[in-house]
C-alpha positions in Angstrom: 0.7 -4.5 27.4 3.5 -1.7 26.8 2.4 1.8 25.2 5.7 0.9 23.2 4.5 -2.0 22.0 1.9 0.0 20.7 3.2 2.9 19.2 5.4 0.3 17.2 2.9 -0.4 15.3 1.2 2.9 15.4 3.8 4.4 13.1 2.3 3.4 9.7 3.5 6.5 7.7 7.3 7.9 7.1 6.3 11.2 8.8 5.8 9.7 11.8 9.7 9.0 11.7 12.5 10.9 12.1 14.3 12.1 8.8 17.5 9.2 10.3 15.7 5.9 9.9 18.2 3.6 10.8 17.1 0.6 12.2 13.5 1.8 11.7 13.8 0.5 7.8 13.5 -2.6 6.5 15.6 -3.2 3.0 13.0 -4.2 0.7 13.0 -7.1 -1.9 15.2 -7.1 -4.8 16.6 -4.4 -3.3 20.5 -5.2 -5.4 18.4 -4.1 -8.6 17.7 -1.0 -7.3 21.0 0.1 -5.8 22.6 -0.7 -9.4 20.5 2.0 -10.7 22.3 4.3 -8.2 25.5 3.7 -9.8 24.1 5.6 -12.9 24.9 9.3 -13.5 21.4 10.0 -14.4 18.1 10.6 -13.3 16.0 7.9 -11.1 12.3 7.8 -10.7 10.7 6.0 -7.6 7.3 5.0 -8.4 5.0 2.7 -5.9 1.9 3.1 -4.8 0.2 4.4 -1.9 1.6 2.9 1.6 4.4 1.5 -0.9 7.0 3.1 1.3 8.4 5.4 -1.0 9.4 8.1 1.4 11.3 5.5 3.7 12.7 4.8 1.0 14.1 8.0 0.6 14.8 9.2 3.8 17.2 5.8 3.8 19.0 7.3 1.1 19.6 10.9 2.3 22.5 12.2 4.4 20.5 12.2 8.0 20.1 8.8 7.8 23.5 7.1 5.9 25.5 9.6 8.1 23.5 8.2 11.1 25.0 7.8 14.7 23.4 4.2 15.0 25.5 3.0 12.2 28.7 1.1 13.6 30.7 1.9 10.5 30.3 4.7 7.5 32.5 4.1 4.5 33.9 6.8 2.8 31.5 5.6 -0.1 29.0 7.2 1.5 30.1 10.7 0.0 29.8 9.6 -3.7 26.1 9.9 -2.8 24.5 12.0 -0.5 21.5 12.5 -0.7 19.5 15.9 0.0 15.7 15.0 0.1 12.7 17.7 -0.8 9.1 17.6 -0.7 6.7 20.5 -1.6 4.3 22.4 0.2 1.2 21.0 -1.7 -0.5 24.4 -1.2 2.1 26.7 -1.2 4.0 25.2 -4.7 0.5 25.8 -6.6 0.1 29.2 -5.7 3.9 29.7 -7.6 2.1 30.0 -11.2 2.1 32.3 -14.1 -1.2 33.9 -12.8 0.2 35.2 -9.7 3.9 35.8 -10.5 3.9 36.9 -14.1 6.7 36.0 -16.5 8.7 35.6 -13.3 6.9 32.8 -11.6 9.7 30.0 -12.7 12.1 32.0 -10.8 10.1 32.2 -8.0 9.6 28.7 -8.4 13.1 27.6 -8.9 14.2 30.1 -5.5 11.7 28.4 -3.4 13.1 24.8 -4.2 16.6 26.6 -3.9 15.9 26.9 0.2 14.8 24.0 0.9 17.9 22.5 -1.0 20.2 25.0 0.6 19.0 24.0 4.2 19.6 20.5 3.5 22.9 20.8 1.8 24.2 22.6 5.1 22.7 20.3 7.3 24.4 17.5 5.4 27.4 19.0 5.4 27.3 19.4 9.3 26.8 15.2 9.3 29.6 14.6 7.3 31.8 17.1 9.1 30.7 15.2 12.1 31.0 11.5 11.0 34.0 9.2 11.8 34.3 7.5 9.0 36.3 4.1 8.8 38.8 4.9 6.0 39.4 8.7 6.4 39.4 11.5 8.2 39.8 15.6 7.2 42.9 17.0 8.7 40.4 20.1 8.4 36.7 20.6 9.0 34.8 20.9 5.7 32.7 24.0 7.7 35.9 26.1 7.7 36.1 25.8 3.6 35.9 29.2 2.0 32.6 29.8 -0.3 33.4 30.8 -3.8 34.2 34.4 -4.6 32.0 34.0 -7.4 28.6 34.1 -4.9 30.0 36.2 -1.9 30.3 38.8 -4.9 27.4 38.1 -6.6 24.8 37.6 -3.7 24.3 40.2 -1.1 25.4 38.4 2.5 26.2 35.7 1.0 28.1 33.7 3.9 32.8 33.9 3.8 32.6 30.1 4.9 30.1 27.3 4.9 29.5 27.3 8.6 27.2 30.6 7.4 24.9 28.5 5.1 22.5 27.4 7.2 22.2 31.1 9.3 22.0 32.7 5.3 19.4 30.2 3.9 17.2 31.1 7.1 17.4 34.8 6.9 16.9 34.1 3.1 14.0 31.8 3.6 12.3 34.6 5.9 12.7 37.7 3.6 11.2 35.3 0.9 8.0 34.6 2.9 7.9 38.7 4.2 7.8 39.0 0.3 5.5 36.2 -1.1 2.7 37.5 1.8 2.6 41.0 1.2 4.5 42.0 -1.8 3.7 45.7 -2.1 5.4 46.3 1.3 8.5 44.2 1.0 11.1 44.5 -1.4 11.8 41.6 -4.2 14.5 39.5 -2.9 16.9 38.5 -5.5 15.8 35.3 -7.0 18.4 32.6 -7.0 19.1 30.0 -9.8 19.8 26.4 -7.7 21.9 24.7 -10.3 24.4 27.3 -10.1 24.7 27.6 -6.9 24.7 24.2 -5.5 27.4 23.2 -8.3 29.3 25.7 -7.6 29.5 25.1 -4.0 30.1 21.2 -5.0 32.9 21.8 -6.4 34.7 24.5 -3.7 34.2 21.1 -1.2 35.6 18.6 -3.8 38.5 21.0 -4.1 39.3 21.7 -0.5 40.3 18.0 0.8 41.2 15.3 -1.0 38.7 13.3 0.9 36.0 14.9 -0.7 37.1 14.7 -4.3 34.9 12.5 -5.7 32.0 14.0 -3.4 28.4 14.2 -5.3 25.0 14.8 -4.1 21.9 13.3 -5.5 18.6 15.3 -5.1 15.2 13.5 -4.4 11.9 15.2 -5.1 9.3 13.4 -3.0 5.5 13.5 -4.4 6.4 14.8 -7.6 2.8 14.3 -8.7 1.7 17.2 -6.5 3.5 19.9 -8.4 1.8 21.5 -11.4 2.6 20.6 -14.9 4.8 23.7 -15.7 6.4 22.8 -12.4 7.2 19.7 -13.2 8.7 20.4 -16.6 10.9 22.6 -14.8 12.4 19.7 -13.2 12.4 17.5 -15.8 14.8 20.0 -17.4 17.0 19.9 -14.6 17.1 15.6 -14.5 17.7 15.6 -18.5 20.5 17.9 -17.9 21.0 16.6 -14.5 25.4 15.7 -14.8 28.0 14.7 -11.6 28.3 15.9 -9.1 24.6 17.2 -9.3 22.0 14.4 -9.6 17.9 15.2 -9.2 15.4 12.6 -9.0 11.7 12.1 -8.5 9.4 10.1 -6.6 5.6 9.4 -7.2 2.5 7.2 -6.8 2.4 4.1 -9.3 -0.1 4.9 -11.8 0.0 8.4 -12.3 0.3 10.2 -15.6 3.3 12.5 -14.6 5.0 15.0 -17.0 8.0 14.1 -19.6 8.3 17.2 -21.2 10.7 20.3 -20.7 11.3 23.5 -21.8 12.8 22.4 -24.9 11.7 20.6 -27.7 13.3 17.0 -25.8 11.2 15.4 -23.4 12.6 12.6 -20.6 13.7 9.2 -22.3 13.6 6.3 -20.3 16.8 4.6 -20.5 18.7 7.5 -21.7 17.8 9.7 -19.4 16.8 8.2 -16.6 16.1 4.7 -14.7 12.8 3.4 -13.4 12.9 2.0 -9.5 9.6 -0.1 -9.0 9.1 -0.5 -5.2 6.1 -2.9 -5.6 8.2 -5.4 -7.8 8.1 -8.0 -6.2 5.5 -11.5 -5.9 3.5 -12.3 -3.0 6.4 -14.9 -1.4 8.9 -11.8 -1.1 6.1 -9.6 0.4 5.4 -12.2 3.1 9.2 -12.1 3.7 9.4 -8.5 3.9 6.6 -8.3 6.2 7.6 -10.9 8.7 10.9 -9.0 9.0 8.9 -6.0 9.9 6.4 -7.2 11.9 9.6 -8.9 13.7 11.5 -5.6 13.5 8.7 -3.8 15.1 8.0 -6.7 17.5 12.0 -6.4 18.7 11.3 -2.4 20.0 10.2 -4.6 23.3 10.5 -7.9 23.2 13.4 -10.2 23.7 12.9 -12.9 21.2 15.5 -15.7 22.2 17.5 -16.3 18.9 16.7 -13.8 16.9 18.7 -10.9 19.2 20.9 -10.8 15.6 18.3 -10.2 13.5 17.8 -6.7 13.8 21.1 -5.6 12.3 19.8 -7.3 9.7 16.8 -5.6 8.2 18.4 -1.7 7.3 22.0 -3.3 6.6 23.3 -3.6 3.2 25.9 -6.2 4.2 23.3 -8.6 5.4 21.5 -8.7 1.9 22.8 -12.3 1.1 22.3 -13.6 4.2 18.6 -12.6 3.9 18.1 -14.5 0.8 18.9 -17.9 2.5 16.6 -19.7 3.1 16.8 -21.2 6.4 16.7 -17.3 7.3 13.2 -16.8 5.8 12.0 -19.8 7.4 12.8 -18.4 10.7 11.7 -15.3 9.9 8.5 -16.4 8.8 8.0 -18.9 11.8 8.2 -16.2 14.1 5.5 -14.3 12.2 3.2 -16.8 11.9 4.0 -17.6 15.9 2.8 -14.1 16.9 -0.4 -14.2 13.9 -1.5 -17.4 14.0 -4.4 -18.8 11.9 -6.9 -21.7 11.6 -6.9 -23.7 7.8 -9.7 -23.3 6.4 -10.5 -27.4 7.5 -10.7 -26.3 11.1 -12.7 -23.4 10.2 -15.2 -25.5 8.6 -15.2 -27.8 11.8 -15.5 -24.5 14.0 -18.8 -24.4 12.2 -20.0 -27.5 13.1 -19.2 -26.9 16.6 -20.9 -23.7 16.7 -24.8 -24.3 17.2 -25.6 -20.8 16.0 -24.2 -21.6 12.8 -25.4 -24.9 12.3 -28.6 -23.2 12.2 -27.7 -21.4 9.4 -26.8 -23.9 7.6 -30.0 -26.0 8.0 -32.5 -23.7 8.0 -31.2 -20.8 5.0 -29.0 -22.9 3.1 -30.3 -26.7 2.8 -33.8 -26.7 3.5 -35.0 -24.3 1.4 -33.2 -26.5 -1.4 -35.0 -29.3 -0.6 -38.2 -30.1 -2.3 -41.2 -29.1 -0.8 -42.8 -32.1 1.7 -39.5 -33.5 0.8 -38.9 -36.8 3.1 -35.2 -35.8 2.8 -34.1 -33.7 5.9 -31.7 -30.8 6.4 -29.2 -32.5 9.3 -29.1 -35.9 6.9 -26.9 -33.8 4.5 -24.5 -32.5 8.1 -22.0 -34.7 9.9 -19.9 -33.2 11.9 -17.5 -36.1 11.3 -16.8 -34.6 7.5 -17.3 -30.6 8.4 -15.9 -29.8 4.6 -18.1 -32.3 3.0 -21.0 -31.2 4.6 -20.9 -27.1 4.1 -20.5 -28.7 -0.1 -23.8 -30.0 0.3 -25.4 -27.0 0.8 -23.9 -25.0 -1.7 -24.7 -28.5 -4.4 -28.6 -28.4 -3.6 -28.9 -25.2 -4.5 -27.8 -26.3 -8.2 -30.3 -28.5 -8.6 -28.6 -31.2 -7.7 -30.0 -34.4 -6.9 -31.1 -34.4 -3.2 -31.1 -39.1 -3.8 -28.3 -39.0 -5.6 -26.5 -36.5 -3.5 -28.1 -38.1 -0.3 -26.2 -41.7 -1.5 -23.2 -40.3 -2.2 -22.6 -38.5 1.4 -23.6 -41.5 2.9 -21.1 -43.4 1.0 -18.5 -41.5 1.8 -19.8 -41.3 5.7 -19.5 -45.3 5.4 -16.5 -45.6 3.1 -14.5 -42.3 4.7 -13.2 -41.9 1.0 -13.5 -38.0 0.6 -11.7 -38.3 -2.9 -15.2 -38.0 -4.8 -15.7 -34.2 -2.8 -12.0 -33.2 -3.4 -12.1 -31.1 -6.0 -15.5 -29.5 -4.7 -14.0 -29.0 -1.5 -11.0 -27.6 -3.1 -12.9 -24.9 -5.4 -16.1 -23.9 -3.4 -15.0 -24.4 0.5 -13.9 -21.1 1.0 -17.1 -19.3 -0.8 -19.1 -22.0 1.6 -17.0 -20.5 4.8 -17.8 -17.2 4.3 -21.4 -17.6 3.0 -22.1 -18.8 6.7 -20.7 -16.4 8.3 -21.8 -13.8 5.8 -25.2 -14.9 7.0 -24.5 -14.5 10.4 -23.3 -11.2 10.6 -22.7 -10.8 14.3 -20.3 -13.8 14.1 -16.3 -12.9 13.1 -14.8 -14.8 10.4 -11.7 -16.7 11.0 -11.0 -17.2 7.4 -9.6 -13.4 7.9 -7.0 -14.3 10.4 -3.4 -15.1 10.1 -0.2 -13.5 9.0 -0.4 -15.1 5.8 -3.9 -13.5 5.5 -3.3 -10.6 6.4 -0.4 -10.8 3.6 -3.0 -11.2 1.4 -5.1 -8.4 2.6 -2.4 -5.8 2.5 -1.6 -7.3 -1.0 2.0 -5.4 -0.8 0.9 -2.6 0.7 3.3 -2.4 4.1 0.9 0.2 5.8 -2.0 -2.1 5.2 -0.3 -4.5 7.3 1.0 -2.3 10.0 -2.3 -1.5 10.4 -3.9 -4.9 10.7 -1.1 -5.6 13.1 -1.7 -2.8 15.1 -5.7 -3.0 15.6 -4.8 -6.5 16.4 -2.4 -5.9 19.4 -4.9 -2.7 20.7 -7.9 -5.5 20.3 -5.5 -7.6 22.5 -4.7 -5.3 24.8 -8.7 -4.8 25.3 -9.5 -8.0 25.8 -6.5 -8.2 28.4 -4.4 -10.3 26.7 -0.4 -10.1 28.5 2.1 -9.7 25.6 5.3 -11.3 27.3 9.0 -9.9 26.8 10.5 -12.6 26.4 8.5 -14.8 24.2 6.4 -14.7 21.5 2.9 -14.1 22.6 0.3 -15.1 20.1 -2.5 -13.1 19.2 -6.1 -15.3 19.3 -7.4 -15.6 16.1 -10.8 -14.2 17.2 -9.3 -10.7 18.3 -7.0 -10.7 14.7 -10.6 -11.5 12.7 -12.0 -8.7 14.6 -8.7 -6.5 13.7 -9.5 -7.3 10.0 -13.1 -5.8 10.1 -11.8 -2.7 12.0 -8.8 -2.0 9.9 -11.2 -2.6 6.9 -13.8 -0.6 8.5 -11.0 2.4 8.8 -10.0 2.2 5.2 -13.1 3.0 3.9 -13.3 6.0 6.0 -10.1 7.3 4.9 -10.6 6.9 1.6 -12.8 10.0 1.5 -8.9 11.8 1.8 -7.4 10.1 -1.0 -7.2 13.0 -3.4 -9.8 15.3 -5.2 -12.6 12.8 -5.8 -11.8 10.9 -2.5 -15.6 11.4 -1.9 -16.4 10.0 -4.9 -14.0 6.7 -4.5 -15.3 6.0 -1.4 -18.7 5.5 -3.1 -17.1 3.3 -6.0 -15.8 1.2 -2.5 -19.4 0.9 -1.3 -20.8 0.1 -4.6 -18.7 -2.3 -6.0 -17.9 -3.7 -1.9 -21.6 -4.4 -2.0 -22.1 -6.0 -5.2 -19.6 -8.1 -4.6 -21.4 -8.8 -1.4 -24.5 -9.6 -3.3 -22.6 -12.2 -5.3 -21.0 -14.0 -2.1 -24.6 -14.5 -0.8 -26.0 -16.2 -3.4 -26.5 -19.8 -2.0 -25.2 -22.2 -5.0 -21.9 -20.2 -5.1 -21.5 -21.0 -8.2 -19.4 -18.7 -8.8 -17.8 -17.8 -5.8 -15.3 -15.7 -4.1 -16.0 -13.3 -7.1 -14.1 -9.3 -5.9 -12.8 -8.6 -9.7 -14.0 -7.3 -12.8 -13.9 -6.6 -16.3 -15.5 -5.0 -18.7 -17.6 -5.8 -21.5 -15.8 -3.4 -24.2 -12.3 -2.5 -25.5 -10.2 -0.8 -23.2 -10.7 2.4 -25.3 -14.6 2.4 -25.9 -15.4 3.8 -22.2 -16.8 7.0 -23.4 -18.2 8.5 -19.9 -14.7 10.7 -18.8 -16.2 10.7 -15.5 -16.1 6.6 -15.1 -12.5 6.8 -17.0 -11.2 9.9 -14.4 -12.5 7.9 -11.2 -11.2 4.2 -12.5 -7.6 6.1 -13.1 -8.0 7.9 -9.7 -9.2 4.3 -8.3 -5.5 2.8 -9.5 -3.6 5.2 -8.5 -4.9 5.5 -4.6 -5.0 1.9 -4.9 -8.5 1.8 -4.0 -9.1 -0.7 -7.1 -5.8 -2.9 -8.6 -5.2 -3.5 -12.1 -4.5 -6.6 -13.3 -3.7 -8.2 -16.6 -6.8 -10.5 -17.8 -7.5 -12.4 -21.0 -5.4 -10.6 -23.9 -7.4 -13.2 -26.6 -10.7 -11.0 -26.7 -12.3 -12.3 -30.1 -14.1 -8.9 -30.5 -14.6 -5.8 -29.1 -18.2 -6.8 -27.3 -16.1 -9.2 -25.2 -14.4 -8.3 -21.7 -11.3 -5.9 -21.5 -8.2 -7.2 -21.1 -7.6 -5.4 -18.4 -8.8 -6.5 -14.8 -10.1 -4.6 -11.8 -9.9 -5.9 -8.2 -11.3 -4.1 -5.6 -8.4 -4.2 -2.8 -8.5 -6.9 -0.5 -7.9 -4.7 2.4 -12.0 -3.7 1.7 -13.0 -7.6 2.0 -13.5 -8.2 5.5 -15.7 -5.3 5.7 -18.2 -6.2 3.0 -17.5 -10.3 4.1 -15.8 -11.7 0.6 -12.8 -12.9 -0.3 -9.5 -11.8 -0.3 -8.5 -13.8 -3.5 -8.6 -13.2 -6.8 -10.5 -16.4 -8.2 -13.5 -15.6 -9.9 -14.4 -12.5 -12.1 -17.7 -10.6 -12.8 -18.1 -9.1 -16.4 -20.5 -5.6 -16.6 -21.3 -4.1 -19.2 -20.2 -0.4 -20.2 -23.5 0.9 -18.8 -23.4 -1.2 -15.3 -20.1 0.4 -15.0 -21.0 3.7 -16.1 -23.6 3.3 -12.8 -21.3 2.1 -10.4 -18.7 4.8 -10.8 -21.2 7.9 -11.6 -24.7 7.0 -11.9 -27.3 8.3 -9.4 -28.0 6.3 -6.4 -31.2 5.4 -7.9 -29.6 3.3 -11.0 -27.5 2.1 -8.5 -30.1 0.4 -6.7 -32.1 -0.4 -9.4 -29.1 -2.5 -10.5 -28.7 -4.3 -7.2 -32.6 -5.4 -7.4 -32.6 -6.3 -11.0 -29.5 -9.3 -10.2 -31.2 -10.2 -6.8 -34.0 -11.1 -9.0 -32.3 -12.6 -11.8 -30.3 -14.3 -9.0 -33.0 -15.4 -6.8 -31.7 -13.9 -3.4 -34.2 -15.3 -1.3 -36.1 -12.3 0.3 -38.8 -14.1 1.8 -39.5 -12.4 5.5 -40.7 -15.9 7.6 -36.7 -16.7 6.5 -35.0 -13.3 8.2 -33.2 -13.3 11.6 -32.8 -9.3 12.7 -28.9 -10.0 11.3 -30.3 -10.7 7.9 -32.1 -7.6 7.5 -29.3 -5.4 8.4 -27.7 -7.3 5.7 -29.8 -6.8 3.0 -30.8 -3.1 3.9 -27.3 -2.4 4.5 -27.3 -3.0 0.6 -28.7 0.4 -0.1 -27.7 2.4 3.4 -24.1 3.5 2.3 -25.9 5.7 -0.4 -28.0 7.7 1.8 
C-alpha cells in the first residue's frame, strides 16, 4: 500500500495543512447559508465543535488560499473579501494581563495582535499583487503604492512603500519580544493601535488603482475561547464597531460561554451586530454526503477512480455547489464510499453468529440455559436454528423475561414449520441489535461487525469529520498490516473484520486523548470510563430489556444540580464533545421527573466499551448517581456499579466464567485504579 495513501488520511487536523487549502477542502453542507452571511458588513462568529472543521474553514476563506495558484480562475470578487486569519499563542496571550503590564496591558495586547495582522496583510498583499485575475489587471503593482504620510511620520521606520511591510513588521515583531523578555534592558517599543493602522493603509490601496476600490479585508480570530475575558472584550469592541473596509470576526468551540461585553456599556447583539455561522448544522443524511466526498477526496490523492476523475474539482469549488445537491451526484458519491467501507446488515451478522461455533456457545450456555428452568426437559439448541439466525438470538433475550419456555418453544417451531417470521418482526426489529452485541460483548476476543461500514462509521463520528478520518485511517494501516493490496485503479474494499478492528482502535485512541482536552481533560476521561462502563453494565444484562441504552437524563430540573463540580465537568463534557446534548422530553410534570435535556456519551467511545452507537434507549439517575459519576470517589463509584448488578441480577456465578468473562467484569472497576 502507498505511504500516500496513508498520510491522506493521516491529516486529521488543519495544522497539518498548509495555510492554501485548495483542493484539500471539502465545501460543507448548507454551505449558500453561510456565504450569505458574508455579504454582511458586520461581525460573523464560527462556532462548531471540536474536529468540526472550523479552522479549514477559515483557512478557505483567507487570502493564501482564495489567491491560490491551484485555482484555474480568481475573480476580481475575490478582493471585496480577503481574508487575514489570526490565532493566539495560548500561553503567550494570557501572560498580556493587567498583572504583568499595568494600566498598559491592552496596549500591549492590542500591539501583539497588530503583528500578526501586519504580517498577514503584507503577505496578502504579495498574492494579490501576484494573481492573474480573469477580469483585471493593475497597470501598476500594488507593492510600489506609497504608505501614508500620516504613519511614515508618526512611526519611527515606518516603511516609504508597501514592499517594506513585511521587512518592518519583522524587525517590529523582534524588538517586541527583546522587550516582553527582559524589559529592564530593552527599551519600550512604541505600542501601535491596529484599527488605525490597518484602515489607514486600506484606504491608500483602494485609492491607488481603480481595481482596488472596493477592496476590504475581513479579520478572523481563530480559538477565540482561549483569550481571557478582558481580552476578549477588547475584541468584541472592535466587531461592534467593526465598519468596511475593516471587518473582525471570531471563531470558537460550540458550547462555550464566550464573552459579549465591551468596554462600553453595549455588549454584542446578535443580529445587529453580528451573524452566527453553525458548522455542525446539518442532519445525519448531509454528513454521510459530506463524508463520502472526503473520504473520496482523500481516496483520489492515489487512486484513479474511473468516472469520478471530475469529481475533485468539485468538492472546494463554489461553482459546483448545485451540481452537488443533485441527487444522482450523491448516489454516486455515496456508492463509491460504501464500495471502499463496506458493511454486513445486521441479518448477516446475526447469521455470522450462527456460523461461528464459538459464539453459538455463548448463546447456549450464558444466555438460554441458564433461563431455562432447572431439570427443565426443554433444551438450549431447541430454541437455535440456524435457518432463522434473527429469530433465534430473540429467544434468548425473551427467556430471560420470564417468558414462557412452552409457549415460546410452540411458537418458534411454528414459525420453523410455517416460515412466517411476521409474529418476531417487531422483536426482531427493536431488540436484534442489543441481541448482536450482547454476544459479542460476551465474547470479548471476538470483533463486532455491527461496528463496520461507512454508514457506521457515519454514525460513530456523529458529524465530527476528524472522527471519521480517523476511523478511515486505522482502517487502511489495519489493511495495510494484514497485507491487504489497495489497487490504483479501482476501488479496493476494506474487509469488514479489519474496519471492526479499526473502530475499537480509533475508540481505544480517543479515550486516551481525551486526557488533553482542556483543564479537566483528566477528569473527562474518567466521566468516559464511568459512564462507558455503566453503559456497558446495562448492554450485558441478558433480557435486554432495555437495550442499546448510551444516553441519559437526569432525575431533577435543569437548574437543581447543586454540586458546581458535576455542573463545570458536564459543560466541559459538551463543549470537548466528550458527552452530546440533546433535547429530551420538554413535558416534565414536576421537577422530581427527568431533565429535559439529554446526554449521550459520544458514539465514537461505543466500540470500545461494546454498546451501541444509537441513540434508542435512555437511562434516568438521580442527582446523587450523577453527582458520583462526574466527582464522587472511586469508592461510590463502585459501590454504584455493585448495587445495579444486584438489583439487575448480572449473573456472577464463577462455574459460568470463561477467562474473557472475567476480564470483563473486572475491567468494570480497572479504569479507576
Amino acid at each position: 500500500m502507498s505511504d500516500l495513501l496513508l498520510d491522506s488520511f493521516s491529516k486529521s487536523r488543519a495544522e497539518e495543512y498548509p495555510l492554501d487549502v485548495w483542493n484539500n477542502f471539502v465545501i460543507p453542507p448548507r454551505y449558500k447559508e453561510y456565504s450569505r452571511l458574508f455579504n454582511y458588513h458586520r461581525a460573523v462568529m464560527i462556532e462548531g465543535g471540536r474536529g468540526s472543521g472550523k479552522t479549514m474553514f477559515l483557512k478557505y476563506h483567507c487570502h493564501n488560499t482564495r489567491f491560490s495558484k491551484k485555482r484555474a480562475s480568481i475573480p476580481s470578487e475575490e478582493l471585496k473579501h480577503v481574508g487575514l486569519y489570526f490565532r493566539p499563542d495560548t500561553d503567550f496571550a494570557a501572560m498580556i494581563n493587567e498583572f504583568n503590564f499595568g494600566p498598559d496591558w491592552k496596549k500591549v495586547f492590542t500591539h501583539y495582535v497588530l503583528l500578526g495582522l501586519l504580517e498577514d496583510f503584507a503577505n496578502a498583499l504579495h498574492g494579490i499583487t501576484n494573481t492573474t485575475f480573469e477580469d483585471i489587471s493593475f497597470s501598476m503593482s500594488p507593492l510600489s503604492c506609497d504608505t501614508p504620510d500620516s504613519l511614515q511620520k508618526a512611526i519611527e521606520g515606518f516603511p516609504a512603500k508597501f514592499d517594506g511591510l513585511l521587512a518592518f513588521q519583522k524587525s517590529a515583531l523582534a524588538r517586541f519580544n527583546l522587550w516582553l523578555n527582559d524589559i529592564d534592558s530593552f527599551e519600550k517599543p512604541p505600542l501601535l493601535e491596529p484599527r488605525t493602522i490597518l484602515i489607514q493603509l486600506i484606504e491608500q490601496l483602494k485609492e491607488f488603482a481603480p481595481e482596488l476600490r472596493e477592496l476590504s479585508f475581513y479579520i478572523y480570530f481563530d480559538e477565540f475561547e482561549n483569550l481571557t475575558t478582558a481580552q476578549q472584550k477588547v475584541l468584541n469592541n472592535w466587531m461592534k464597531h467593526g465598519k468596511h473596509p475593516l471587518i473582525f470576526n471570531a471563531a470558537y468551540k460550540k458550547g462555550v460561554k464566550v464573552n459579549r461585553e465591551t468596554y462600553s456599556n453595549e455588549k454584542l447583539v446578535l443580529r445587529n451586530d453580528y451573524k452566527v455561522v453553525d458548522l455542525e448544522k446539518f442532519d445525519s443524511q448531509e454528513f454521510k454526503t459530506f463524508a463520502s466526498e472526503v473520504l473520496l477526496l482523500k481516496l483520489m490523492a492515489e487512486i484513479n477512480i474511473e468516472g469520478y476523475e471530475d469529481f475533485k474539482k468539485y468538492f472546494c469549488n463554489e461553482d459546483y455547489l448545485e451540481l452537488r445537491r443533485r441527487e444522482q451526484y450523491k448516489k454516486n458519491i455515496l456508492k463509491a464510499a460504501r464500495e471502499f467501507l463496506p458493511s454486513h446488515t445486521y441479518s448477516e451478522i446475526a447469521t455470522m453468529i450462527m456460523e461461528e461455533p464459538s459464539l453459538i456457545r455463548r448463546l447456549e450456555r450464558f444466555l438460554i440455559s441458564p433461563a431455562l428452568p432447572v431439570d427443565s426437559k426443554y433444551k438450549a439448541e431447541q430454541f437455535i436454528n440456524k435457518d432463522f439466525p434473527e429469530e433465534s438470538l430473540i429467544n434468548g433475550l425473551l427467556l430471560n423475561r420470564n417468558t414462557s419456555p412452552h409457549n415460546l418453544l410452540n411458537k418458534f417451531n411454528t414459525l420453523i414449520s410455517s416460515g412466517n417470521r411476521a409474529p418476531y418482526k417487531s422483536q426482531v426489529e427493536q431488540y436484534l441489535v442489543g441481541a448482536i452485541l450482547w454476544v459479542y460483548l460476551s465474547a470479548s476476543w471476538k470483533k463486532c461487525p455491527a461496528y463496520a461500514g461507512f454508514d457506521r462509521f457515519c454514525m460513530l463520528a456523529k458529524g465530527n469529520m476528524r472522527h471519521f478520518i480517523e476511523l478511515c485511517y486505522q482502517s487502511i494501516s489495519l489493511a495495510a498490516l494484514n497485507g491487504t493490496h489497495i489497487s490504483k485503479d479501482v476501488i479496493t474494499p476494506i474487509p469488514q473484520e479489519i474496519q471492526s478492528e479499526a473502530a475499537v482502535e480509533s475508540s481505544r485512541l480517543e479515550i486516551e486523548k481525551v486526557d488533553e482536552l482542556g483543564q479537566h481533560g483528566e477528569k473527562l476521561r474518567f466521566i468516559v470510563n464511568r459512564l462507558g462502563l455503566f453503559f456497558q453494565l446495562i448492554q450485558k444484562r441478558k433480557s435486554q430489556s432495555e437495550n442499546e441504552v448510551n444516553h441519559f437524563s437526569i432525575k431533577a430540573s435543569d437548574d437543581l444540580l447543586t454540586d458546581e463540580t458535576t455542573k463545570t465537568l458536564i459543560d466541559e463534557a459538551i463543549i470537548w464533545s466528550v458527552l452530546v446534548e440533546e433535547v429530551g422530553d420538554t413535558k416534565r410534570k414536576s421537577a422530581n421527573e427527568a431533565s429535559s435535556k439529554e446526554y449521550m456519551l459520544h458514539p465514537i467511545f461505543s466500540p470500545h466499551f461494546g454498546i451501541s452507537y444509537r441513540r434508542k434507549k435512555k437511562f434516568d439517575f438521580t442527582l446523587d448517581e450523577i453527582d458520583v459519576i462526574f466527582s464522587g470517589s472511586e469508592k461510590d463509584y463502585v459501590n454504584l456499579c455493585k448495587n445495579y448488578q444486584k438489583k439487575w441480577k448480572l449473573n456472577t456465578d464463577e462455574s459460568e466464567k470463561t477467562e474473557s468473562a472475567r476480564v470483563i467484569q473486572q475491567g468494570l472497576f480497572d479504569d479507576f485504579n
